[in-house]
N, C-alpha and C positions, 0 to 999 in steps of 0.2 A: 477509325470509326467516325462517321459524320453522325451529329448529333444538328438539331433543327436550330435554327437560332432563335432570336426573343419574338420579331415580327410572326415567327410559324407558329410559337408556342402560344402568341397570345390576341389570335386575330379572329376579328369574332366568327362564331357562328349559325348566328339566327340570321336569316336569311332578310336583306333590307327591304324596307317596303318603297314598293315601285306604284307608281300610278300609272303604268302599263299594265290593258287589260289581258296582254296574253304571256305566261310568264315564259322567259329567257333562260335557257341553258348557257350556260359558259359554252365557249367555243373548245375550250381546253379540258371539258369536265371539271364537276364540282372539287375535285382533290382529295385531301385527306379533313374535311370536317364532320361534327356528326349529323349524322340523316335520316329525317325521323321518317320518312314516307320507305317500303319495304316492297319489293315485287318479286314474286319467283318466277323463273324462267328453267323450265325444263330442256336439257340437252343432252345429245347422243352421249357414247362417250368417246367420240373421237374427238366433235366439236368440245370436249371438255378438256381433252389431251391438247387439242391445238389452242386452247386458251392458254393452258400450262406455260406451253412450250412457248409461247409470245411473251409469257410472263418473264420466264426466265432468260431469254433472248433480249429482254428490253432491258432487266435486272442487269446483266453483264456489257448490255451498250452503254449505259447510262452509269453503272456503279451504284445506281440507289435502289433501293428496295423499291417493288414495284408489287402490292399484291392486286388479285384478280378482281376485286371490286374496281378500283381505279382503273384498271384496264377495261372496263366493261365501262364505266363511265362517262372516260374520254373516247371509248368508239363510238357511244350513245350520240355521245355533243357533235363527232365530228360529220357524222352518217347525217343529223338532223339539221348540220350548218351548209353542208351540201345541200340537200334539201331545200331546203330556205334560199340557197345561192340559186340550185338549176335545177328546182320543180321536178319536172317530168325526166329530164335528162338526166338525173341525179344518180348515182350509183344504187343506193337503196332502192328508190322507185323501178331500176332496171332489175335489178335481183328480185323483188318481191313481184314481178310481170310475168317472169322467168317458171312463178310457180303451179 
């Protein structure tokens, strides 16, 4: 059993204040702290099945628990860091053309 160490157990969570007017996603997704902002997203249920099934694909690569919030989190960060890197060329920008 992995249990978290001191730094996980006690690193804060309120969110730092930046004098940056546009706020920043982590590259890596926010992780596991709490979040007070909530959105739902409705989906198929295949797209629900294929979220699962990444979940548990990632769970068994990695050995740690991985629930589908943080998997939805870190796709969020890494879709938006493309983005930010290559604009228009961006995978998201070509999938959302696409519709």
């Amino acid at each position: 059993m992995n249990l978290p160490g001191a730094d996980e157990l006690f690193r804060p969570t309120a969110p730092s204040k930046s004098s940056d007017a546009s706020p920043a996603v982590p590259r890596s997704g926010s992780g596991r702290v709490k979040h007070d902002e909530k959105m739902t997203v409705y989906l198929t249920s295949e797209e629900l099945l294929a979220i699962e099934q990444a979940r548990l694909e990632l769970r068994s690569l990695s050995g740690r628990k991985v629930d589908r919030g943080r998997l939805v989190r870190a796709a969020i960060a890494g879709a938006l860091a493309d983005l930010e890197i290559r604009g228009a060329d961006s995978e998201i920008a070509r999938r959302l053309s696409e519709d």
